[in-house]
N, C-alpha and C positions, 0 to 999 in steps of 0.2 A: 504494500500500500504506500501509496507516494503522498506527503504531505503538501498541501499549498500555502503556504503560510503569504499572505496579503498586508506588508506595512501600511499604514498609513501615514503619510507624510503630513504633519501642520506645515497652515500656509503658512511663511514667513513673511512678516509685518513690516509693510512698507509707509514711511510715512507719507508718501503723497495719495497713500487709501486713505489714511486718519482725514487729511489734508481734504480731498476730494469727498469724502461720507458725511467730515462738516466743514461746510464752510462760512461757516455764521463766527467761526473763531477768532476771537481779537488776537492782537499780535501779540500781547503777553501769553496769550494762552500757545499759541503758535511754539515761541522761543523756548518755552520752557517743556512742551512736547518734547521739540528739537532735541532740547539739553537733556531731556530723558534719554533720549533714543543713543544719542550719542555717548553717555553713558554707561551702556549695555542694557537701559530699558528698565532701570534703578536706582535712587537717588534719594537722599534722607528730605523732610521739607525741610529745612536748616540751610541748606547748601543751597537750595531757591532762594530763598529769602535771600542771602549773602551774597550769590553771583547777580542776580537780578535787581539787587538794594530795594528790595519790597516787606513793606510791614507784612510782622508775621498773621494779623486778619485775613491781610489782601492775599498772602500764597494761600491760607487755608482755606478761604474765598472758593480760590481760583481751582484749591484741587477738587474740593464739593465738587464746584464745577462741573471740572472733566470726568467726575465719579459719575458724576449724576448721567454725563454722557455715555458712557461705556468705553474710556479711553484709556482711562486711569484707574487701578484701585490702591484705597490709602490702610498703607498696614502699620498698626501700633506695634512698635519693638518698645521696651521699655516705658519710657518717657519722651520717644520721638516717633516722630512720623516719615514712614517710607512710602515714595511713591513710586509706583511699578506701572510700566504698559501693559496692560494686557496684549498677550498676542505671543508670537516665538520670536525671537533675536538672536539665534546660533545660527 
């Protein structure tokens, strides 16, 4: 008996989908996609905040935001907040 074993591949996450699926996004929300992606697709909010010089409201704002969109989800480690793309980045 011969087995067929059928990988499935995830898509890998381009941001001109994100880009292109919304485009109702302001350009903070853009840049900081971007700086996710470029990242590996992970990034504390701290390091928002820091690279981008934005109150810490305005990134947690901003990541509700992209949560609420299905871009981003924001995960408690500790006492900070990491934010993740959803999607594959290998």
């Amino acid at each position: 008996m011969i087995g067929v074993y059928i990988l499935k591949r995830r898509k890998k996450l381009r941001l001109q989908d994100i880009f292109e699926r919304h485009p109702n996004l302001n350009s903070d929300e853009r840049d900081v996609i971007y700086h996710i992606y470029q990242k590996g697709g992970r990034v504390w909010e701290s390091e928002v905040r820091r690279i981008f010089d934005l109150p810490k409201t305005s990134v947690w704002r901003l990541a509700r935001r992209l949560e609420g969109m299905g871009i981003i989800t924001v995960k408690k480690v500790g006492l900070q907040n990491r934010l993740e793309l959803k999607g594959d980045f290998h």
